[in-house]
Structure formats: structure tokens, C-alpha cells
C-alpha positions in Angstrom: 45.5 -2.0 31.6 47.5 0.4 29.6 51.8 -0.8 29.4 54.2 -3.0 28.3 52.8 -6.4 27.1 49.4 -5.6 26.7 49.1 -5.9 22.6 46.6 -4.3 20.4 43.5 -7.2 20.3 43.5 -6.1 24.0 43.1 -2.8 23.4 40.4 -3.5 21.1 38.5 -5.7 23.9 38.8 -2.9 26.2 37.2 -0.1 24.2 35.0 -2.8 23.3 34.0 -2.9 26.9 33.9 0.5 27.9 31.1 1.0 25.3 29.3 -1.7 27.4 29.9 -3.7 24.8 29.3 -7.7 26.3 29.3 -10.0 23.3 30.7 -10.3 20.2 29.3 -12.3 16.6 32.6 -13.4 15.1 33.4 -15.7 12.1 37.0 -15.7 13.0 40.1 -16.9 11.4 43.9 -16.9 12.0 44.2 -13.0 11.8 41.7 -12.4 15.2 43.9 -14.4 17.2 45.4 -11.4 19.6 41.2 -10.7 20.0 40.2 -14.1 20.9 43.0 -14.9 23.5 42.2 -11.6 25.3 39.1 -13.2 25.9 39.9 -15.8 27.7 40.8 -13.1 30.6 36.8 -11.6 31.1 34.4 -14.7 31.6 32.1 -12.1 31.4 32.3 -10.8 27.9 30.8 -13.8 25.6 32.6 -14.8 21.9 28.9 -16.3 19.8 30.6 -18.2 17.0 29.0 -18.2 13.7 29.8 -20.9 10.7 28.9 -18.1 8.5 29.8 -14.2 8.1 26.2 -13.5 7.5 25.0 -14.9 10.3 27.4 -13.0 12.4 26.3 -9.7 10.5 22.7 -10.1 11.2 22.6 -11.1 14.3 24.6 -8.0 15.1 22.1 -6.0 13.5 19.2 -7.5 15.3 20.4 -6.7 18.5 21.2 -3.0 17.5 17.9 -2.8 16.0 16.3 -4.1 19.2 18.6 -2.1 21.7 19.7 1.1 19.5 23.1 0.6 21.0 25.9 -0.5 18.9 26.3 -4.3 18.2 29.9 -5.6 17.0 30.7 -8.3 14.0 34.1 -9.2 13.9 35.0 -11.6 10.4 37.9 -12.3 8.8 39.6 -10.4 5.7 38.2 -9.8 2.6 36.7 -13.2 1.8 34.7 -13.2 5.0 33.8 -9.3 4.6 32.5 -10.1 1.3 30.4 -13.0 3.0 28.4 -10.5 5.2 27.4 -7.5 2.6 24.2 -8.4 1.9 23.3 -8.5 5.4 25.3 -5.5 5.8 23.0 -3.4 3.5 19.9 -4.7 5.1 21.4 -3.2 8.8 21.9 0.3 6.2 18.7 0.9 5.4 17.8 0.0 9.1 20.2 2.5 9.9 21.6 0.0 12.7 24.6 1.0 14.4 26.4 -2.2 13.5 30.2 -1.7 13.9 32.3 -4.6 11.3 35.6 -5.1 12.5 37.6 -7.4 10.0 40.6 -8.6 10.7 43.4 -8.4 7.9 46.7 -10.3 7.1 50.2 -8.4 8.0 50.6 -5.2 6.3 54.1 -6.4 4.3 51.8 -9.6 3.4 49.1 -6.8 1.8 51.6 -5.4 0.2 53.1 -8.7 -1.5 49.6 -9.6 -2.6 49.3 -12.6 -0.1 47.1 -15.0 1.3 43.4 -13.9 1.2 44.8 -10.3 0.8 43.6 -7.6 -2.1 43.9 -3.8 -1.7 42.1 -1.9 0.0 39.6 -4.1 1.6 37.5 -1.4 2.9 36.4 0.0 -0.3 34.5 -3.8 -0.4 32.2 -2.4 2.8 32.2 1.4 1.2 28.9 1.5 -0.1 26.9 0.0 3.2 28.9 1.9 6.2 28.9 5.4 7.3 32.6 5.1 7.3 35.5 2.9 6.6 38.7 2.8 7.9 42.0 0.4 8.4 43.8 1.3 11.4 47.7 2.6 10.4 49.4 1.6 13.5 48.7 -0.1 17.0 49.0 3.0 19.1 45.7 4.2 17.1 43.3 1.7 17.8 41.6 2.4 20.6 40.7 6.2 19.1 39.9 4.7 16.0 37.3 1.9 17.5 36.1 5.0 19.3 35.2 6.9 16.3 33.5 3.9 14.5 31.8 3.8 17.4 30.4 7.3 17.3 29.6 7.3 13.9 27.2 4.4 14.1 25.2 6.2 16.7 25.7 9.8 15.1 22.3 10.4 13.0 21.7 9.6 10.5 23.0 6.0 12.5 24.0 3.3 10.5 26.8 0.7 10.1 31.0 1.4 10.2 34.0 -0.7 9.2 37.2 -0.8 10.8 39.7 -3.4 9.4 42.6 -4.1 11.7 46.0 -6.1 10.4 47.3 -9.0 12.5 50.8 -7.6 12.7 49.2 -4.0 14.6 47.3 -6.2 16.6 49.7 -8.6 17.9 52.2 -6.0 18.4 52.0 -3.6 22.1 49.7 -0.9 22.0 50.0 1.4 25.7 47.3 3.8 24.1 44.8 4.2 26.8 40.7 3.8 25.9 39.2 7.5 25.2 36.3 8.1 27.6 33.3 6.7 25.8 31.0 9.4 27.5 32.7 12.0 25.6 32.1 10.5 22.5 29.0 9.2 22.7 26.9 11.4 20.6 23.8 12.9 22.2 22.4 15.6 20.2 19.1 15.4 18.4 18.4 17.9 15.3 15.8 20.0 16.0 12.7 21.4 13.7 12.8 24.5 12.2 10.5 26.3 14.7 8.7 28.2 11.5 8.1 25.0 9.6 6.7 23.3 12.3 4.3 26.1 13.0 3.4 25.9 9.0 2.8 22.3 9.1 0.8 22.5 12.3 -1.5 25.1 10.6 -1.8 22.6 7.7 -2.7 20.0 9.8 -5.5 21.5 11.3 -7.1 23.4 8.1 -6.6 20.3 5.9 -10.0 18.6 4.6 -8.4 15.2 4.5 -5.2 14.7 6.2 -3.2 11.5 6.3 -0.4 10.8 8.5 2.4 7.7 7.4 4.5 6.6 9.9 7.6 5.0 8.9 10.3 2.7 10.8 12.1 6.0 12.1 9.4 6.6 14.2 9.7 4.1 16.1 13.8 4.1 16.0 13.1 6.9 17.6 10.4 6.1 20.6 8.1 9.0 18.7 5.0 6.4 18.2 3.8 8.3 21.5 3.8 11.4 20.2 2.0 10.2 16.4 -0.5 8.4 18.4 -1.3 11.5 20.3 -1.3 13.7 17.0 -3.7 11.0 15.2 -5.9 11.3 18.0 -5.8 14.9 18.9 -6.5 15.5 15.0 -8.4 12.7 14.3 -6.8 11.5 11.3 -6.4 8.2 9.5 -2.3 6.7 10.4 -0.8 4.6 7.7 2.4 2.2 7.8 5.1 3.3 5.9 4.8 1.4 1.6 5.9 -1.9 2.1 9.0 -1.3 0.1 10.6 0.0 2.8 8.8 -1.3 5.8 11.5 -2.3 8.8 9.4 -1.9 11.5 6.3 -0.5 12.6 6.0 3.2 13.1 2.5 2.6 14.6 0.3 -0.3 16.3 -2.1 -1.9 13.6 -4.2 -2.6 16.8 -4.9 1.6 16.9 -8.4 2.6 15.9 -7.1 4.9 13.4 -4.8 2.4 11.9 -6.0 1.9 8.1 -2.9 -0.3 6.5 -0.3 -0.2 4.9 0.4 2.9 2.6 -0.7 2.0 -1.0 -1.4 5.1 -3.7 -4.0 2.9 -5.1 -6.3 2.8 -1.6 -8.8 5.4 -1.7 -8.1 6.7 1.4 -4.7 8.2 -0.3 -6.1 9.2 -3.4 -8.1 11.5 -2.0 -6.0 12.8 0.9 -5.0 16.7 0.1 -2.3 16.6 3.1 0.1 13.7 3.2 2.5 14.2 6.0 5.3 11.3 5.8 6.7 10.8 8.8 10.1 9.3 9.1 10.2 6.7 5.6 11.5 6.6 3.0 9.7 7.8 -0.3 9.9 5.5 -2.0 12.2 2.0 -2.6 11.1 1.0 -6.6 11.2 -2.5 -7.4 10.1 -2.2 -11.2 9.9 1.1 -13.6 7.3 2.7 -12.1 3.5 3.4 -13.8 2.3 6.1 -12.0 3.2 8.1 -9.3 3.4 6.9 -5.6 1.6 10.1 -4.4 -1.1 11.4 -5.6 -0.8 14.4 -8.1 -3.6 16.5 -5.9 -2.4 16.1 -2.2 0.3 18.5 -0.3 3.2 16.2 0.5 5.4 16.8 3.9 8.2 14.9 4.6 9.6 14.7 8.0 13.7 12.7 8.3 16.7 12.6 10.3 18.3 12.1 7.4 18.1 14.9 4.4 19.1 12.8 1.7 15.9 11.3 2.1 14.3 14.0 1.4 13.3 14.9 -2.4 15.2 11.5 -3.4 12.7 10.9 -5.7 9.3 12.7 -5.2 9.6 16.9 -4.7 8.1 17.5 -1.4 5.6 20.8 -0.7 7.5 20.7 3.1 10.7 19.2 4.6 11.4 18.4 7.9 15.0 17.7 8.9 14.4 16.8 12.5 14.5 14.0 14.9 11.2 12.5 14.6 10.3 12.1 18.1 10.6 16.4 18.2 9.1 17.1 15.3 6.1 15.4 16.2 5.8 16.3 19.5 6.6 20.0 18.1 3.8 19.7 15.8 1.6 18.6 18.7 2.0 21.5 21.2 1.7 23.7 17.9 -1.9 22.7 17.1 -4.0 25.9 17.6 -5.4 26.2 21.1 -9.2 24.6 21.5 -11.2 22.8 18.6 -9.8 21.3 15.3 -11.3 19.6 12.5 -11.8 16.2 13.8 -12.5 13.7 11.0 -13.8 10.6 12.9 -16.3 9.5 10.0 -13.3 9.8 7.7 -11.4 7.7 10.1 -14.0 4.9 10.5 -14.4 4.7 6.4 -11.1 4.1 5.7 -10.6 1.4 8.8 -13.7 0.0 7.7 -12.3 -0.2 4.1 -9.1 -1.7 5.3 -10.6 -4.5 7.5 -13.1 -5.2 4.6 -10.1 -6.1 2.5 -8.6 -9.2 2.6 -6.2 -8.3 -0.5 -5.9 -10.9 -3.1 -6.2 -14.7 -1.9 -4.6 -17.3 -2.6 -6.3 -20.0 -4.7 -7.8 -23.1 -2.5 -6.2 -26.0 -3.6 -7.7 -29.5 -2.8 -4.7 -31.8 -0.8 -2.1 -28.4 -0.1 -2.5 -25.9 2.5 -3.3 -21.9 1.7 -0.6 -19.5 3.3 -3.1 -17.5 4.1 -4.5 -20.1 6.7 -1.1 -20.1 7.6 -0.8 -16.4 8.4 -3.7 -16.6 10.4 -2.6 -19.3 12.2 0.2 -17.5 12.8 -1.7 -14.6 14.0 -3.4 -16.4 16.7 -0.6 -17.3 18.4 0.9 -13.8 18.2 0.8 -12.0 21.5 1.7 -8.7 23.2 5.0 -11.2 24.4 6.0 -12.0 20.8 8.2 -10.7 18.4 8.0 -11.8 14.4 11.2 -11.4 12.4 9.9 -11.7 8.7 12.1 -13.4 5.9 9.2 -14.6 3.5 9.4 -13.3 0.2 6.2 -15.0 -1.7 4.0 -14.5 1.9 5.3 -11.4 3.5 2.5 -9.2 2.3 0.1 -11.5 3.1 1.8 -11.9 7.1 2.2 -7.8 6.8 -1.5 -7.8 6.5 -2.7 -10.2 9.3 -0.3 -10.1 11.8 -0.3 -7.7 14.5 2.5 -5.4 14.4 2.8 -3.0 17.1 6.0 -0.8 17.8 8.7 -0.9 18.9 9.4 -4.9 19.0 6.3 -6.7 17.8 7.8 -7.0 14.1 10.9 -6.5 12.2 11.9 -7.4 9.0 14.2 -6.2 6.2 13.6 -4.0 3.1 17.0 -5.0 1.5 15.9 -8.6 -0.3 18.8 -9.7 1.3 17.7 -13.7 1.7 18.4 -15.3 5.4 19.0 -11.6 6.9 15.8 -13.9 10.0 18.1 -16.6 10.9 21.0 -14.7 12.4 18.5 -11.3 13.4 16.5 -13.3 15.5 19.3 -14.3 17.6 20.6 -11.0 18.3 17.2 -9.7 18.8 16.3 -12.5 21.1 19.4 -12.3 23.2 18.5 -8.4 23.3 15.1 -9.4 24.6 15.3 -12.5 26.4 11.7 -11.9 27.9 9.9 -12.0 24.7 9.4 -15.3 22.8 11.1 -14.8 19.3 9.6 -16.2 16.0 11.5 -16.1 12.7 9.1 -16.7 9.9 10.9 -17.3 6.4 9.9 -18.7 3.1 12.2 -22.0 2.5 14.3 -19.9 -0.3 15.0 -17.6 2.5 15.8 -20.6 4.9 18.6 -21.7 2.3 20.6 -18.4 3.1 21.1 -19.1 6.5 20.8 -22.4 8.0 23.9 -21.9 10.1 21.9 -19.6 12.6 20.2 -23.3 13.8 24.0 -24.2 14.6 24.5 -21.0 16.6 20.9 -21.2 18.3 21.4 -24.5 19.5 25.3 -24.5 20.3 24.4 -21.0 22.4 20.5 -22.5 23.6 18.9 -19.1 22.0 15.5 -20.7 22.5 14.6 -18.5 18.9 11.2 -20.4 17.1 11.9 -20.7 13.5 9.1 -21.0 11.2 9.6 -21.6 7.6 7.0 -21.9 5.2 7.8 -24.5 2.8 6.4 -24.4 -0.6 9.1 -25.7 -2.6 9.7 -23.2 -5.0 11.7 -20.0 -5.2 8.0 -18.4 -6.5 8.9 -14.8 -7.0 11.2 -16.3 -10.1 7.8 -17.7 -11.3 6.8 -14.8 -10.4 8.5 -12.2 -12.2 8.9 -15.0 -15.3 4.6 -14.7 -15.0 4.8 -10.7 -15.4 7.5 -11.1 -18.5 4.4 -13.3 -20.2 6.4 -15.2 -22.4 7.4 -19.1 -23.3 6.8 -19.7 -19.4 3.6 -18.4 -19.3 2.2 -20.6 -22.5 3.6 -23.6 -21.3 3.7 -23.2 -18.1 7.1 -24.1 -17.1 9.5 -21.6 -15.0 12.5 -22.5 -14.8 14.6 -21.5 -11.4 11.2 -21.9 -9.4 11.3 -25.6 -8.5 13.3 -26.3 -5.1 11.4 -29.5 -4.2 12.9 -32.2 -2.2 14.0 -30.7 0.7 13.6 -31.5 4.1 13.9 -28.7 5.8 12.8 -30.1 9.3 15.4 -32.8 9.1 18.3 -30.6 8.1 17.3 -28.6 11.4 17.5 -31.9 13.8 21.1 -32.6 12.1 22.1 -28.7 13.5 20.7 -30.4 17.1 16.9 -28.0 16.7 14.0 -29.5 18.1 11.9 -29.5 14.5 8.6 -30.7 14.0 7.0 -30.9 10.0 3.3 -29.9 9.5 1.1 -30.3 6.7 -2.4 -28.5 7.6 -2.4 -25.0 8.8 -4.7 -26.4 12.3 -1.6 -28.2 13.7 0.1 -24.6 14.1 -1.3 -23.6 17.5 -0.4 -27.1 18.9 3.4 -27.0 17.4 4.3 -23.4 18.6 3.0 -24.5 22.3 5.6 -27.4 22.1 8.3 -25.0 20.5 7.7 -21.9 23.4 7.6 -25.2 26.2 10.8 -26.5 24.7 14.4 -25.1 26.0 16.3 -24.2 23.3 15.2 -23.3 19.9 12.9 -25.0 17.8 11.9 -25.0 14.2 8.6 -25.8 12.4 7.9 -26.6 8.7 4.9 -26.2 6.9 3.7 -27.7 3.6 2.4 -25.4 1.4 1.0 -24.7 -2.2 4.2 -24.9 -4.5 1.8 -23.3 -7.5 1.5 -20.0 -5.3 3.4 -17.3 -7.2 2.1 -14.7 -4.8 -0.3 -11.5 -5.3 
């Protein structure tokens, strides 16, 4: 409806719609009012309230991660924008299309310094969007929630930021909705025909190729095309570091599946082709002491996004393509009949990787391990199930012995953002309603976002939350272990202990069906109650607090 009367949160709800947008996360306040009331006129489109910004942030970037389509979180001025931009960074480097309304006060109040007002509230969201803009007058809304729009799905994707004042919105706006099919990008960057030829030429003269996938593979439905190259080459396939791993770029159940990428497996160090295939090289957590590729192997690096490219390691080939034609590109240029097949080489290093179990926890008489835990855990992960991982001291040890096969058997975050599960598994769950859902966080991480079990069980997301409890914040131990000082001699490290919480309880006061467990055994039993069980369910385990991790 275009005309007199019909004010600006209207418009907004219209473009929303003709994107094919149907829901909304919103942490709203008195500025989204114009928004909300449209509402009330489309039972269809759904408003899924969130006591917390960050919870409305990831759970929009769940369900873009999980449909590639745009999800929309819609907070409230600066203080609630400034809520969400951890989350925020973690849909970034996911390269989510997330679009972040936010709406503002008055433009005379943001001038006069007002209520919850500071200049220039976009610059707050500058660093984690692809763009940022505040809308400078009603009739303009509609094309500029059409551009943010575009941006987030124009590669490389990633989040935008529109902030909207409460005086524009209120006020008419007759600007009709641009056609979203004319904006909707489309086109996919192609390969340098020459460098793919060069790289398929490689491939198949190479003594000891290894391909890494990475979570752009997958973002872009090209695990088809890497499984088919593996196979057709008969190469060893790695996960992309886990640094950065998002998603899988290729099933761990594949024959030539041999881990995680690791410079220190053998299987790397003696690779003399390293084709990287949609990651990112690399994400450094500490001052490096060595190099992350090895000094002797020919490095390729296929992106969608050039600035990945040479960010920190020179590269012998870049790729700025579209995975998913790239790969198939490198496929139909393999020279016609025979190429070196390296199936012994293949069986080695899978042989190698199964063989290691990576460095155990300690048994400790009266706690349970967390590696009984994750293999608990893997038991009861099927081809139906998809894990959203949030646990800091375990995650490598679940990244190890859970099954993880593209596209939606696994997501997590690379940004350390803490909570970023509680609020993605509801968007990804309500993106998937067929698959059963499983957040699995450390308790630290459960602490960042407890809210989500208010909007699971206020909405019935039937999400299964598992958090494993071991009463510590043990990466601070942790890191205080590596520094070797006063800690280490007496054993003390202070900012680890986080005892005395009852995490199960706190989830039956948000109205979750929660069960606490103390042996590893009882898991199977307790995640057939939480998949029989309507709505969502949580369950605690009890594990070592003296873990620190690997």
C-alpha cells in the first residue's frame, strides 16, 4: 500500500516482505513502535522477541547461515547495537547475510544529545558490516532497506546496518518497494580460465597433493564438486585449521577425509601441493612459532573474497572465484584418461588420523572425562542432527569425534564470541524444522546467553541444549598455565573457578524441560527424553573442573 497514511515502519515491513522475509528477531524498545504496530496487520509475518540483543543477532545469523538468504535483527539504538557486536562479528567471518536494523531516537533529539543518543551510531557496527547507513528521510527507506539487502547477499556476503530514526518512521512515507528481483544479486565470479588450467596441471603432476576445504565450500554447495576432485585425483581432503572452522567444507565420514588441517601432521609436512580451498589462511591466536605451511609445499589459494588472499602467507596461485566454479573448473580441466592416483597415500594418512586420539584428558576417579562425553555425544549424532558448537575447553575434542558432514551437520563460530549457540540454534532450527537441533556449550559459554531458553520455550523451538558443566572458565587456567608463573607453582588460577551453579535449575525457571547428569552413560537415555519432549530441553553434565584442555 503505497499513499497517504501509510508511515515509514510500514514501508519497512513491506520491503521486508517482498524479500520473503517472514520473521523478525527484535529486542525492541520505544523507538520500533511504527514497526511493531504494522505487525499486527499480517498474522503471517512472526515478531520472535529476545530479552537480549545478542540473542536476537545470532539467531538471525543461524538462520542465514542455514538458508543463505538474508535474516533480519532489529534492536534498539546504540545501547542495544552495542549489546549484539560480538555476535555480530561472529555472523562476519561467517559471511552471513544478516541485515541489523536499529532503531534511533528523533533526529532533533540526536542532535540535542538525548536519551540513549550518541553520534553517529553506525560507526559502532562499522567494523562487522559490509555497509552502514542511517536513513535521511522517510521517502528513502524502502530503497535504502533494498540496498542493505543486496549488499548482504553480494559476495563477498556478510552483514549490513541500517539505523532508522523514530521521527522518519512515524512520519508518511508513499515511496513504493523497489522490485526485489532486480536487486537481488546473482552473479558468481568466475576463474581465470588460464589459472585454472595451471592448477589443474599441478594437480595432476604433483607427488603429494593435499586438498583443504574450508566453510566456503560448503556456503557455496561446492562439497560435490571437491568430493569428485578428491576422488578423481585420489588425494587426501582436509578440514579447513580449526581457527577458522564455521562449517564443514567436507564430510569427515569420506574415505579420504584425514582431519582437521594441522602443519604439524605429517600428512602436511610432506605435501608439495597445498590447494586451500575456500578458508581462510590463517586466524592467529598467539605469536606464531613457525609457519602454518610448510616451507617446501606449493601453496594455492582459492576465495570469493580477495582480501583473503596473501593476508598473511604469500600464495604460489590465487584463485578469485566462486568456489563451487572453480572446483568444478578444475575438475573438467584434469587431462583426459589416467592421473596419478595416490590411494596408498590416502589410506596412510586416514590411517594416521583415526589412530590418533589427540591428547586425552586425564581419568579422574569420582568426575566424568569430556572425552566420554564427546563420544557419547557422537552416538547419538545422526544424518537428522545438527550440532551448534559453543565449548571452548572441549571443542577440539567434539571437532574430532563428532561427525560433521556438510552442509548442516555442524556449525560453530570462529569469533570467540561466548553464547553466539543459544540464539544460533534457534534460527537454525526454525530454518530447519526437520532436523533435531543440539547446542552443545561449555557452561562459560552458557553464561552469555541464557535468554535463548526464554525465547525457545516462549516460541516452543524444541532446540536440545547441552552444556558441559565443569565449573571453571578453564581456558583462563589455561592461558595462566602457558604464562608458567605464581599460578603454576601454587597452583591457584584465579578467574577459573565458576562453581556453584546450577545450570539445570536456572533452565526449568526459563520453563525448559532440564535434566542434570553426572556419568557420561546416562547421555543416550537423556537426549531420547529431550528429542521425545515438545519443546526444547536442556541437559547438564558434570565434568572434571581440573581440565584445562589440550
Amino acid at each position: 500500500m503505497t499513499g497517504p497514511g501509510r508511515s515509514g515502519g510500514r514501508a519497512v515491513l513491506e520491503t521486508l516482505r517482498a524479500w520473503g522475509v517472514r520473521r523478525v528477531f527484535t529486542c525492541p524498545g520505544s523507538t520500533e513502535a511504527a514497526f511493531l504496530d504494522a505487525t499486527l496487520d499480517h498474522p503471517d509475518f512472526e515478531v520472535i522477541l529476545t530479552p537480549h540483543e545478542s540473542i536476537a543477532v545470532s539467531a538471525a545469523d543461524g538462520y542465514a547461515r542455514a538458508t543463505g538468504e538474508p535474516a533480519v535483527a532489529y534492536l534498539h539504538t546504540h545501547v542495544g547495537l552495542a549489546n549484539s557486536l560480538g555476535h555480530l562479528n561472529a555472523a562476519r567471518l561467517a559471511h552471513s547475510p544478516v541485515v541489523v536494523l536499529t532503531g534511533l531516537k528523533p533526529a532533533l533529539l540526536q542532535a540535542h544529545g538525548g536519551f540513549t543518543c550518541i553520534q553517529d551510531t553506525g560507526r559502532l557496527a562499522e567494523p562487522y558490516v559490509r555497509s552502514y547507513w542511517q536513513s535521511l528521510r522517510t521517502e528513502g527507506i524502502p530503497e535504502d532497506l533494498t540496498r542493505a539487502f543486496r549488499l548482504a547477499l553480494t559476495e563477498p556476503a556478510g552483514p549490513t546496518w541500517l539505523g532508522l530514526s523514530q521521527d522518519l518512521m512515524n512520519d508518511t512515507c508513499t515511496a513504493p518497494v523497489p522490485d526485489p528481483e532486480r536487486f537481488r544479486p546473482r552473479a558468481r565470479t568466475a576463474p581465470d580460465p588460464e589459472r585454472i588450467r595451471e592448477v589443474a596441471g599441478m594437480l595432476a603432476t604433483a607427488t603429494s597433493p593435499l586438498l583443504v576445504a574450508g566453510a566456503e565450500v560448503a556456503r557455496h554447495d561446492a562439497v560435490a564438486d571437491l568430493i569428485a576432485l578428491a576422488e578423481r585425483l585420489g588425494v587426501p581432503v582436509m578440514n579447513e585449521d580449526r581457527r577458522t572452522y564455521e562449517r564443514p567444507g567436507f564430510p569427515t565420514s569420506h574415505p579420504n577425509y584425514v582431519g582437521l588441517y594441522d602443519v604439524k601432521r605429517p600428512v602436511v609436512g610432506d605435501s608439495d601441493l597445498i590447494v586451500f580451498a575456500g578458508c581462510r589462511l590463517f586466524t592467529e591466536f598467539e605469536v606464531p612459532r613457525g609457519p602454518d605451511v610448510p616451507e617446501s609445499a606449493r601453496v594455492v589459494h582459492i576465495h570469493t573474497d580477495a582480501a583473503e588472499i596473501g593476508a598473511i602467507h604469500g600464495v604460489d596461485l590465487d584463485i578469485v572465484a566462486d568456489e563451487g566454479l572453480a572446483l568444478s573448473g578444475l575438475l573438467a580441466g584434469l587431462p583426459e584418461g589416467d592421473v596419478a592416483v595416490r590411494t596408498d597415500r590416502v589410506a596412510e594418512a586416514r590411517t594416521e588420523y583415526l589412530a590418533d586420539t589427540g591428547p586425552l584428558p586425564p581419568e579422574t576417579e569420582g568426575v566424568e572425562n569430556v572425552a566420554a562425553v564427546a563420544d557419547a555425544l557422537a552416538a547419538v549424532v545422526d544424518d537428522q542432527t545438527t550440532v551448534v558448537g559453543d565449548a571452548t575447553t572441549t571443542g577440539a575434542i567434539l571437532l574430532r569425534r563428532l561427525p560433521q558432514n556438510p552442509p548442516h551437520q555442524y556449525f560453530t563460530s570462529s569469533s570467540g564470541s561466548l553464547g553466539w549457540a543459544m540464539g544460533a540454534a534457534i534460527g537454525i532450527k526454525l530454518a530447519m524444522p526437520d532436523r533435531h537441533v543440539v547446542a552443545v556449550l561449555g557452561d562459560g559459554a552458557f553464561q552469555f546467553g541464557p535468554q535463548g531458553l526464554w525465547v525457545a520455550a516462549r516460541y516452543q523451538i524444541p532446540v536440545t541444549y547441552v552444556v558441559i558443566n565443569n565449573e571453571s572458565y578453564a581456558a583462563v587456567a589455561a592461558a595462566l598455565r602457558r604464562y608458567g608463573g605464581t599460578a603454576v607453582e601454587r597452583q591457584e588460577f584465579p578467574g577459573k573457578d565458576l562453581s556453584g551453579i546450577d545450570v539445570a535449575a536456572i533452565a526449568r525457571g526459563y520453563g525448559v524441560h532440564a535434566q542434570r547428569l553426572h556419568h557420561a552413560s546416562e547421555l543416550g537415555e537423556a537426549m531420547a527424553k529431550a528429542k521425545a519432549h515438545p519443546g526444547p530441553s536442556l541437559i547438564e553434565i558434570m565434568t572434571d573442573p581440573d581440565y584445562l584442555g589440550p
